[in-house]
SEBABA-853224 format. One record per residue (C-alpha): y, z, x; residue in three letters. Coordinates in steps of 0.001 Angstrom, whole numbers, padded with zeros to 6 digits, always signed. Each point is the difference from the previous one (the first is absolute). Last residue first. Layout:
<volums>
YZXALA ...
</volums>
This chain:
<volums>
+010817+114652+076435UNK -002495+000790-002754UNK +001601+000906-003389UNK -002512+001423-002383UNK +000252+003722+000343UNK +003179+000588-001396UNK +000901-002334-002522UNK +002454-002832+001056UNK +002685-000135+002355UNK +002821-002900-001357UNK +000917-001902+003058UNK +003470-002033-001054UNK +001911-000171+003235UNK +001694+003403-001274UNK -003329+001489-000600UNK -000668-000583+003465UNK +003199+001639+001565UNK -000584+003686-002185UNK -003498-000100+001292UNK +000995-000494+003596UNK +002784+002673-000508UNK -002827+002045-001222UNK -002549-000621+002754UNK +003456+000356+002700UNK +000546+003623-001678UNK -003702+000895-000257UNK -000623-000858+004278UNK +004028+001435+000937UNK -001008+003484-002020UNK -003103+000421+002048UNK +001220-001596+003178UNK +002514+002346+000168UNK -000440+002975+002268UNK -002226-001899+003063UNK +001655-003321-000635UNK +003681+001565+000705UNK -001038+001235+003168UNK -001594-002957+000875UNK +002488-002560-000625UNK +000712-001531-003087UNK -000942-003360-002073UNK +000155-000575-003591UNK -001808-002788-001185UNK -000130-002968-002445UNK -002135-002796-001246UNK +000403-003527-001044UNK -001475-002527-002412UNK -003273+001341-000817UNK -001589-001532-002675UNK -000602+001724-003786UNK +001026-003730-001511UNK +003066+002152-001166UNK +001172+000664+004064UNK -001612+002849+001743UNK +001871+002198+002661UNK -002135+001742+002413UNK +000715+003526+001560UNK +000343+001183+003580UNK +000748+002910+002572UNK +001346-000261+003254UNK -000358+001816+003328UNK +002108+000013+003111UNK -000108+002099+003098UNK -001061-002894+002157UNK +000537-003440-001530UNK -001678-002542-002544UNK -003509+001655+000365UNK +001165+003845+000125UNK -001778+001079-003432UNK -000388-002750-002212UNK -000231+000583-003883UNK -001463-001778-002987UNK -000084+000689-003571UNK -002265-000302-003308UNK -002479+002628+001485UNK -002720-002587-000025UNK +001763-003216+000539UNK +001189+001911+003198UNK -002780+001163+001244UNK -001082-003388-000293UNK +002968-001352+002312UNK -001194+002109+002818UNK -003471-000652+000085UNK +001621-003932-000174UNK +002311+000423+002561UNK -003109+002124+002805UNK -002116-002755-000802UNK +002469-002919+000625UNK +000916+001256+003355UNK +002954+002011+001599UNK +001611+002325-002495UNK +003093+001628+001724UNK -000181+003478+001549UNK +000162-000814+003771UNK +003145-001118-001172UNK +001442-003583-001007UNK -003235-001442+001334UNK -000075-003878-000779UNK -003130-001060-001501UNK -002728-001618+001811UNK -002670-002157-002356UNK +002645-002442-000993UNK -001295-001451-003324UNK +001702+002921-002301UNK +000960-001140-003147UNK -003897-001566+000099UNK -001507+002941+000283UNK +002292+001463-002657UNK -001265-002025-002458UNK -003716+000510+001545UNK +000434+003718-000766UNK +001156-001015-003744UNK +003661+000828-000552UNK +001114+002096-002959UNK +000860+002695+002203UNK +001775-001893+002697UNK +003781+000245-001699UNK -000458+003848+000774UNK -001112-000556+003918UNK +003350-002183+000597UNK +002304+002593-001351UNK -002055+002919+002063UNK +000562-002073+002957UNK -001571-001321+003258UNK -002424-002379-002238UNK +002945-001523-001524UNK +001215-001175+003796UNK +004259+000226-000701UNK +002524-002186-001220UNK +003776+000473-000098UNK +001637-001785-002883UNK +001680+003500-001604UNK +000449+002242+003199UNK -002583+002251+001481UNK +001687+002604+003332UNK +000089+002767-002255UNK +002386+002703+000867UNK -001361+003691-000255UNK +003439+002478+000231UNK -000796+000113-003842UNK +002439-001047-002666UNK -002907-002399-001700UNK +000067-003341-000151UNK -001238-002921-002600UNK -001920-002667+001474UNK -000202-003585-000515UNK -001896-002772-000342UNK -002563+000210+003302UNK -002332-002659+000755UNK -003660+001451+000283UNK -002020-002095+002119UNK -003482-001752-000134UNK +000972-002748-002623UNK +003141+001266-001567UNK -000260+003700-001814UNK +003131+001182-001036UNK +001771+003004+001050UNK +002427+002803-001336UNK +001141+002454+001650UNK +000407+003546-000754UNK +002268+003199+002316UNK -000326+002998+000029UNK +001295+002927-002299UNK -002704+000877-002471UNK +002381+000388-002966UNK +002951-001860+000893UNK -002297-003150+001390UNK -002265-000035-003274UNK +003205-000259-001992UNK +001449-002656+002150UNK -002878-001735-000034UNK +000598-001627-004066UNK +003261-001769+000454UNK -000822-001703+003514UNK -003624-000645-000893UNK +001077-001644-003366UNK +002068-002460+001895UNK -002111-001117+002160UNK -002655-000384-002575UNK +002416-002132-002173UNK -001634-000008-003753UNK +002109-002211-002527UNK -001915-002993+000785UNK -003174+002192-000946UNK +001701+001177-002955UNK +000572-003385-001593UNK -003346-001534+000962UNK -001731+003234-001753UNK +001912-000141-002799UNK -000750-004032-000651UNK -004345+001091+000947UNK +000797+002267-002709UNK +001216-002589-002655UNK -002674-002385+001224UNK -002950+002288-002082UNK -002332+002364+001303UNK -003605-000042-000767UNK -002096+000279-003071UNK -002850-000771-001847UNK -000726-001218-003268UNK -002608-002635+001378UNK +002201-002725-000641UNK +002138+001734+002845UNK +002945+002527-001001UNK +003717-000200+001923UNK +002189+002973+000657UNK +003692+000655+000171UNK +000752-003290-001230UNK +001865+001704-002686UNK -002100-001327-003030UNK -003034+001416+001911UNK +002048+003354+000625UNK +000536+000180-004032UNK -003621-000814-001134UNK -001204+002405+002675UNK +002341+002736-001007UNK -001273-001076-003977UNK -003472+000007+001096UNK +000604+003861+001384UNK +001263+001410-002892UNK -002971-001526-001949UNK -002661+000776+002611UNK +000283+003760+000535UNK +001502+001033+003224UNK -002120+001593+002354UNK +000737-001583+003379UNK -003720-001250+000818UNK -001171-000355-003382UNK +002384-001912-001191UNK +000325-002242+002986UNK -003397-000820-000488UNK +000275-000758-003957UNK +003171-002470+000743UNK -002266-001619+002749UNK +000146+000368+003715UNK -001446-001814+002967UNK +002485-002632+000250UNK +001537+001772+002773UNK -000900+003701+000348UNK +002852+001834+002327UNK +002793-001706-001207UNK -001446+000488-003702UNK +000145+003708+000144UNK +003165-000168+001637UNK +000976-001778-002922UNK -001017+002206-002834UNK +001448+002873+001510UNK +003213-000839+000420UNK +000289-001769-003782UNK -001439+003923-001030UNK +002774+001407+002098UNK +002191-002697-001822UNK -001009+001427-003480UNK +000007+003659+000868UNK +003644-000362+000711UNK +001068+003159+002001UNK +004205+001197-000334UNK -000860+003668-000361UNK -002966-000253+002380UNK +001690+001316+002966UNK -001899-000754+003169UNK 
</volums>
């Protein structure tokens, strides 16, 4: 990024409320200088100034949290934010470059409900459409919205102890869905080989909302041929198109290393 036009002031302002967002009424004017470097006098007056603002607000013990003005900026953008919508503008990149097809899916008790996909010009048809459900635990979209279920939350998802068989591939009992759906907290994506139909395999990311919950996820799907030489590239495009999605819906990331999905 070109720092011809840079403001040091506001990047300062940046820092000295994400700093806050992340330590509520923990932090003092001494504690924050300390912790961003910035001597005391330059940063009282930013303080001073934000505080006037409504940017931030300071408890009788002189410390602070954020202020109404951002929780108004938040409410604006998130009415703003149309996940549909933002799909459809922001796949078609993804789809160019890896060249199959993404849907998008939303979690709804124990089935994913698809919200549309964006097509690739492949001879592959898919035979999804936008309000078509599907078992979650048959599906790399369903397994992704899982990871930040407990194993008795899915338990209970799934009362019926005999799952429909889409393949002789598809999950079949709680154990085998939750083994399944740790893997894929752990690797921060999920994938189903051959559960949903024969010849088929998908690959899945989560999309996180700005209360860091997942809201959706998305996939690309392709048939075995395609899997085999592009699974690499299709797994880091879909993570990043994931990413790209979440910060949109107001999910800020923060320091590597401390964020546990």
């Amino acid at each position: 990024m070109s720092l011809k036009y840079w403001v040091p002031a506001i990047e300062r302002t940046d820092r000295i409320l994400k700093e806050i967002s992340q330590h509520p009424n923990e932090l003092r004017l001494i504690d924050l200088s300390k912790k961003l470097d910035i001597n005391k006098s330059s940063l009282f007056s930013l303080l001073n100034t934000l505080e006037t603002l409504g940017w931030i607000i300071k408890s009788s013990k002189g410390c602070y949290n954020l202020g109404p003005t951002v929780g108004m900026f938040n409410s604006a953008y998130l009415s703003q934010f149309n996940l549909i919508q933002s799909f459809y503008r922001e796949a078609e990149s993804a789809v160019t470059r890896i060249r199959e097809h993404i849907q998008l899916g939303m979690l709804e008790g124990n089935n994913v409900v698809y919200l549309g996909k964006v097509e690739a010009e492949t001879r592959v048809q898919l035979v999804t459409e936008p309000g078509m459900r599907f078992p979650a635990y048959a599906s790399a979209l369903g397994k992704i919205q899982l990871i930040d279920h407990t194993a008795e939350e899915i338990e209970c998802l799934f009362p019926v102890k005999k799952w429909e068989k889409k393949t002789e591939y598809t999950t079949s009992s709680i154990e085998e869905l939750y083994c399944k759906v740790k893997e894929a907290r752990a690797k921060g994506y999920a994938v189903e080989n051959q559960e949903s139909a024969l010849g088929f395999h998908c690959v899945a990311a989560p999309i996180y909302n700005f209360e860091k919950h997942i809201i959706a996820g998305i996939s690309f799907t392709m048939p075995t041929n395609s899997w085999e030489e592009k699974f690499e590239d299709a797994k880091d495009e879909i993570i990043i198109l994931a990413s790209k999605l979440s910060r949109l819906a107001g999910y800020q990331e923060v320091a590597e290393g401390t964020e546990v999905l």
